[in-house]
C-alpha positions as CSV (number, residue, x, y, z in Angstrom):
1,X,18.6,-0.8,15.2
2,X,15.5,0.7,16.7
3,X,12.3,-0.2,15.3
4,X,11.6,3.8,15.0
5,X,15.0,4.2,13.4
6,X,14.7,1.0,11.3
7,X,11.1,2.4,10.2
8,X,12.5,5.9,9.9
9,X,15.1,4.5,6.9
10,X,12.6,2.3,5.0
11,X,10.4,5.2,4.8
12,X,13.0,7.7,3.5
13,X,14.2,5.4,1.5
14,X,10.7,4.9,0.1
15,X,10.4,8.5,-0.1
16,X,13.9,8.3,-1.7
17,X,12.9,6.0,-4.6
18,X,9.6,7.5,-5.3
19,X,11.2,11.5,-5.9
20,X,13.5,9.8,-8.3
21,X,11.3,7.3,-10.3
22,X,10.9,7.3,-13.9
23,X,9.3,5.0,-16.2
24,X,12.9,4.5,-17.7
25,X,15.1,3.5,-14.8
26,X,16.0,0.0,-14.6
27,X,16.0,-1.8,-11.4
28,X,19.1,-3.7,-10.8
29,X,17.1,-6.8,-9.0
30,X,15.0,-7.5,-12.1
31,X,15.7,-5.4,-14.6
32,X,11.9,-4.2,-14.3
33,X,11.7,-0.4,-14.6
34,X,10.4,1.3,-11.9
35,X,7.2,3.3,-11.9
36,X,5.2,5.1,-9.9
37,X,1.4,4.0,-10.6
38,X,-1.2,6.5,-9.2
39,X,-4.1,4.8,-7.0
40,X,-7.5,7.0,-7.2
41,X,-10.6,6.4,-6.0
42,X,-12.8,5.4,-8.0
43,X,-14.9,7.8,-8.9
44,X,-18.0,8.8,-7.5
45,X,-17.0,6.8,-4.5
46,X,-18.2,7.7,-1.3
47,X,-15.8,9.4,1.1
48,X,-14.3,8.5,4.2
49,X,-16.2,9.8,7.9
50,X,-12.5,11.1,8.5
51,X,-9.9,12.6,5.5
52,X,-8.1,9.7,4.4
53,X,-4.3,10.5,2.8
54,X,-5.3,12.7,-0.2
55,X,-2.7,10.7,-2.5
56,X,-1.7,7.5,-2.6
57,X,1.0,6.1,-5.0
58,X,2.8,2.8,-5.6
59,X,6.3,2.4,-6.5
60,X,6.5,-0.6,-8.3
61,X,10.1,-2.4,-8.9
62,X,8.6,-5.7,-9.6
63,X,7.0,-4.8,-13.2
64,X,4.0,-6.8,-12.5
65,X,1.7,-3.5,-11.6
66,X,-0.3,-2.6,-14.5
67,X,-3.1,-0.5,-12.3
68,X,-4.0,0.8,-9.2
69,X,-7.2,2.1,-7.4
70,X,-8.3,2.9,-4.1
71,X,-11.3,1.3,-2.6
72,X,-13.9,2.0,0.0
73,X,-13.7,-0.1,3.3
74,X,-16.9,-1.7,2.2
75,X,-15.5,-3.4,-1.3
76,X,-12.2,-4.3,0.8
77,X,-14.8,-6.4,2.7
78,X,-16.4,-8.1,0.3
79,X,-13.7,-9.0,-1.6
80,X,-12.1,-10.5,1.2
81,X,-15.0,-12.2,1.6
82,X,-15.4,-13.6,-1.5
83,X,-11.9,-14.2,-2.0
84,X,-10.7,-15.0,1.2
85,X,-9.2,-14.8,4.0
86,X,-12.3,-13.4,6.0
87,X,-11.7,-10.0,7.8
88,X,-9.9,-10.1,10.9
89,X,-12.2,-9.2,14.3
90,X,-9.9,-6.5,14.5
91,X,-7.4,-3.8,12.9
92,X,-5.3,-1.7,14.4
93,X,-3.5,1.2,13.4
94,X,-0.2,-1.1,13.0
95,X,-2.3,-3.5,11.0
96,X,-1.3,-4.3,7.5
97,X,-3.3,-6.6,5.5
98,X,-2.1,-8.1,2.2
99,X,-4.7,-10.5,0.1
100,X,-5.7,-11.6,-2.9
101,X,-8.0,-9.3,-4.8
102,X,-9.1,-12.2,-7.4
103,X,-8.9,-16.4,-7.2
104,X,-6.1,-16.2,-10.3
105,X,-3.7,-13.9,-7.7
106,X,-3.4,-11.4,-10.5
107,X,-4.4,-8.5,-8.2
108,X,-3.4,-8.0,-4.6
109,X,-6.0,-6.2,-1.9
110,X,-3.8,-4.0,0.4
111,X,-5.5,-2.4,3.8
112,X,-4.3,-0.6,6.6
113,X,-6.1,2.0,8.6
114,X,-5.4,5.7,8.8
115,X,-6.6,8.4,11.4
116,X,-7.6,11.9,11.0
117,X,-4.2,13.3,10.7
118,X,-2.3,11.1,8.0
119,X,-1.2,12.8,5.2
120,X,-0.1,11.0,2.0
121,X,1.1,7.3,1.7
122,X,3.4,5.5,-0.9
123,X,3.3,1.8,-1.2
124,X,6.5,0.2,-2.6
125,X,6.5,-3.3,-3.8
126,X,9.8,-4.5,-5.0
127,X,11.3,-7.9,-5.4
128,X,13.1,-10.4,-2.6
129,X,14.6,-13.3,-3.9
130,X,11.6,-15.6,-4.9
131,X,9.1,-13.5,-2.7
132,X,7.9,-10.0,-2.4
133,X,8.5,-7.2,0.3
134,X,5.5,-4.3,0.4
135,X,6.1,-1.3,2.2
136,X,3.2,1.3,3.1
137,X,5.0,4.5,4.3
138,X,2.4,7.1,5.6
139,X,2.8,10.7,6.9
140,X,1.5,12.3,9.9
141,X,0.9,15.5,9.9
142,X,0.0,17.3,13.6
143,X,-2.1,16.1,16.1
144,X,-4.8,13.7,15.7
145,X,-8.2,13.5,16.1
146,X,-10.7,10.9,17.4
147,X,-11.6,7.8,15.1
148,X,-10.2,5.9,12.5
149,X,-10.6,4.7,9.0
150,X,-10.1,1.6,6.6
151,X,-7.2,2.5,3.7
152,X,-7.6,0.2,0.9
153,X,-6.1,-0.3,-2.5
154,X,-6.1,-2.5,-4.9
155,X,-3.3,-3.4,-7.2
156,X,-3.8,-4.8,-10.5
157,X,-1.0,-7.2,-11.9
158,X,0.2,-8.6,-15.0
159,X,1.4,-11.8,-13.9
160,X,0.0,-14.1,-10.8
161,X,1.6,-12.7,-7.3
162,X,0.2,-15.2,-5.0
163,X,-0.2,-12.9,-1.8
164,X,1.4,-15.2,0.8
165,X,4.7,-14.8,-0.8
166,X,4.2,-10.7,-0.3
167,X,5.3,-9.4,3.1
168,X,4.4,-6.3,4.7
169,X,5.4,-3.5,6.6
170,X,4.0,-0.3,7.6
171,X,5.7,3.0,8.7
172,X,4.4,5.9,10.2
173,X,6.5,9.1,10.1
174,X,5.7,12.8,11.2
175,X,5.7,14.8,8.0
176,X,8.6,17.2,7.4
């Protein structure tokens, strides 16, 4: 399977999972339910140079997310900097960065970067055997424009996830 066509069904299936989510649907790998938590910025936070994805929700399978919010690239960076592991010299538009967001690993520091035309993303954390898979799925919409921003969230958690047993993946679709 292509990587495109491979990214093309994790996506729609992310997109799949999040139209039918309710706080009452069990999930057959851990009996969690699954919800869909809402990730705002915080308010008064400064906005991006370029128009980041106006919404951003997770789908969580694992029960463990208890809160979400998004955060500027600047707190991303110190918090990784604090926390560890330090920034890498450089991000790309496939990069996907999951870390710990405090030194108990009860909150996990996703980042990816986003350009001018990405639309909304979803973030789906589910479950895999004894580890974690994450999945960012963002939209395009159109044609983009020069320059490129840090996406970061942070995930609150009610139970340690350390986040080297989380694996990533990030798709990038054209909207519909």
């Amino acid at each position: 399977m292509s990587a495109r066509r491979r990214a093309s069904a994790v996506l729609g299936l992310l997109l799949a999972v999040a139209a039918g989510c309710s706080s009452a649907t069990p999930s057959a790998s851990t009996n969690a339910p699954i919800r869909n938590v809402p990730c705002p910025m915080e308010p008064g936070a400064p906005t991006a140079p370029i128009p980041q994805q106006q919404t951003v929700t997770v789908v969580d399978e694992t029960g463990a997310v208890t809160e979400c919010r998004r955060v500027t690239g600047e707190e991303a960076t110190a918090i990784r900097g604090s926390i560890g592991p330090a920034m890498p010299d450089q991000v790309t538009v496939e990069s996907l960065e999951i870390s710990a967001a405090d030194p108990d690993q009860k909150s996990l520091l996703v980042l990816w970067v986003v350009v001018s035309c990405d639309g909304p993303a979803q973030v789906l954390l589910r479950p895999s055997g004894s580890e974690y898979e994450l999945y960012v799925g963002q939209r395009r919409r159109g044609e983009c424009a020069p320059g490129t921003a840090l996406a970061a969230i942070v995930m609150t958690l009610s139970r340690p996830i350390p986040a080297t047993s989380v694996h990533g993946q990030l798709s990038r679709l054209p909207m519909p």
